[in-house]
N, C-alpha and C positions, 0 to 999 in steps of 0.2 A: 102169537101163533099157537094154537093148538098143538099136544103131541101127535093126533093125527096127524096134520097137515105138517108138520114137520117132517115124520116118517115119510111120507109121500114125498115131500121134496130131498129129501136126503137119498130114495130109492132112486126118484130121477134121476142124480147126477150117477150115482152109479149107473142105470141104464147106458146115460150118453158116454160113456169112459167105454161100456162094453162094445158099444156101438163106430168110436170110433178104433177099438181094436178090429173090430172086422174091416175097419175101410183100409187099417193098416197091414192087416195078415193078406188080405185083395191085393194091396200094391207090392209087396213083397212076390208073392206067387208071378204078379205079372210082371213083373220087374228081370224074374228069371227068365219068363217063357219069352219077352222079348229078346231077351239076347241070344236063347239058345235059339230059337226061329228065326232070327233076324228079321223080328219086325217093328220097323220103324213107327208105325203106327200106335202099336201100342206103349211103346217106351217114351213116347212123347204127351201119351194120356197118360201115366204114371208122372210124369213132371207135373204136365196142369193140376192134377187131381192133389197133389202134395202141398198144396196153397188150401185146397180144403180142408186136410188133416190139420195143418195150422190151426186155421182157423176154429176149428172143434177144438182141440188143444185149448185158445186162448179162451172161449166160450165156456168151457168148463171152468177151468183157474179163473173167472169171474165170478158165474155160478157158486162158485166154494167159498172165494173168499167176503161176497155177500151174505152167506149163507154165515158167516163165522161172526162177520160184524153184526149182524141182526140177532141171534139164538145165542150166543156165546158160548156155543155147545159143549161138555165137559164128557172124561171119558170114553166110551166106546164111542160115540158121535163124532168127538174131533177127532179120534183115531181115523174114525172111517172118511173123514174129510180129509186129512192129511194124506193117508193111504191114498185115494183117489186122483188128489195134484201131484203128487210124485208119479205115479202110475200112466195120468196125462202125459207127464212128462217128459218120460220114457217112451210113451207109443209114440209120443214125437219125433223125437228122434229115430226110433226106426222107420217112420214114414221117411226122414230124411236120408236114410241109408237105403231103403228102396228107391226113393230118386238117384240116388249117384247109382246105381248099379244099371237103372235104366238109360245115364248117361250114359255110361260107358255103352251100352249098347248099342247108341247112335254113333261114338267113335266107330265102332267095331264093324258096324254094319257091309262099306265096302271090301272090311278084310278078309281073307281069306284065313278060317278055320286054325285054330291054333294048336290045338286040343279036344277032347270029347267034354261034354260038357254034364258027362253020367255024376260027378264027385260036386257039380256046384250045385246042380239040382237036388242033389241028395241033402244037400247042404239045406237047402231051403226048406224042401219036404221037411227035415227034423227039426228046422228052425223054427217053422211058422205053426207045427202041433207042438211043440213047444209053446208057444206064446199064446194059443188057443188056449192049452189044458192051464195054462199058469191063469186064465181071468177064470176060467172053470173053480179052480181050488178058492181063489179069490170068493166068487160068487158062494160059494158054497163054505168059507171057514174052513177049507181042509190044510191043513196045517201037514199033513203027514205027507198028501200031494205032491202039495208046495217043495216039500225035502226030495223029494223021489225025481220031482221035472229034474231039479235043479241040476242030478246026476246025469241027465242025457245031453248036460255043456259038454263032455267030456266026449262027446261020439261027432259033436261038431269040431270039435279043438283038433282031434284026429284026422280028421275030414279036410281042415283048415292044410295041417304040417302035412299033407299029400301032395295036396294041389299047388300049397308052396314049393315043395323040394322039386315036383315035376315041370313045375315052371322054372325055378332055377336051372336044371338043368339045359330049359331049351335055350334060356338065355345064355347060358354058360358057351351054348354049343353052336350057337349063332346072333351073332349080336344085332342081325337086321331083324331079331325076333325081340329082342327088347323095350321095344313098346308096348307091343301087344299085351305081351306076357306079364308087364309091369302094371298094367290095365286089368286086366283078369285078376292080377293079386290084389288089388282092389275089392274088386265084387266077391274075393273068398272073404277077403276083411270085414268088408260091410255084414256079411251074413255073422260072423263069427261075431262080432258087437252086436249084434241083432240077439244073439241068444244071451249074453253076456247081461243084455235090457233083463231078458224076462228071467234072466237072477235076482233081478232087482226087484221084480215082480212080487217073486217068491218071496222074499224078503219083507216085505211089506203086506201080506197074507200073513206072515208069522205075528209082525208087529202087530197088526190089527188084534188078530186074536191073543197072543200074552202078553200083548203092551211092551212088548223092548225089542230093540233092533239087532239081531243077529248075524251075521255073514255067514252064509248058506255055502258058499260054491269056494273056499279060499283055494289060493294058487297053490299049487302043488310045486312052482319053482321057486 
């Protein structure tokens, strides 16, 4: 194979990696709006459609690892291949946290309101341009980016310890509400590992570009 035609197929998988973060920043966004709408409809197309993101998922990590036995790509190449199946990896996963969140929103559907749902929405808005701007940095080698996302985990984590302590206390205060409430703490979770992903993102933007793997976001407990 040519270094053309290598480049080309090396830009490809990157394309589909971008490609399938859109399908997964879509299923996130509607994953919220069906539970704060109570629409069943849509939180059941968030299920189906999460067997596609799979499926992208395992299409790439074949793609890559053909791509490795054939070319034996060395340096920045195999960075950029490695970077990429990690990355699949991870948008997987948050596909799969956009389905449970959808689940719960078919539990929810005949209950009655537990909560306003302004703090999990919020939740997602900052989650999912979070994982936008992380393939953004990606796309582009921004390395200083990548540092800067990683600091707005910290306005979800915030976001998270609200909607948790607010729900404890409903449960505290009625225990016919502890289900609900225990369900809701759920879909603040799924968000919260959802940003938690696009640390890992950030991370492997760094890698890519200075070759060594760094922890971007460490716990502050």
């Amino acid at each position: 194979m040519t270094r053309t035609a290598f480049d080309r197929e090396l830009a490809g998988i990157q394309e589909e990696m971008l490609a399938l973060a859109m399908r997964v920043a879509e299923a996130v966004e509607r994953s919220v709006t069906a539970l704060s709408e109570r629409d069943m409809d849509l939180a059941r197309q968030v299920i189906e459609d999460d067997v596609k993101i799979n499926e992208k998922r395992y299409e790439i990590e074949e793609t890559c690892l053909e791509l490795i036995a054939r070319q034996q790509p060395l340096a920045i190449d195999l960075r950029t291949i490695a970077s990429v199946l990690h990355i699949a990896v991870d948008l997987e996963r948050m596909g799969d946290h956009a389905e449970g969140i959808a689940k719960v929103a078919l539990m929810l559907t005949d209950e009655p309101p537990l909560m306003s749902y302004a703090g999990v929405r919020r939740m997602a808005e900052i989650t999912r341009g979070m994982m936008l701007s992380s393939l953004d940095a990606f796309k582009d080698r921004d390395t200083a980016r990548a540092r800067t996302i990683c600091d707005e985990d910290d306005q979800v984590d915030a976001l998270y310890d609200e909607i948790y302590h607010e729900l404890l206390v409903l449960m505290t205060e009625d225990p016919d509400k502890v289900q609900r409430a225990t369900q809701l703490t759920w879909v603040a979770h799924n968000l919260e590992r959802i940003a938690d992903r696009v640390t890992n993102i950030c991370e492997r933007t760094v890698y890519l570009v200075e070759g060594r793997i760094h922890e971007l976001n460490v716990s502050k407990y």
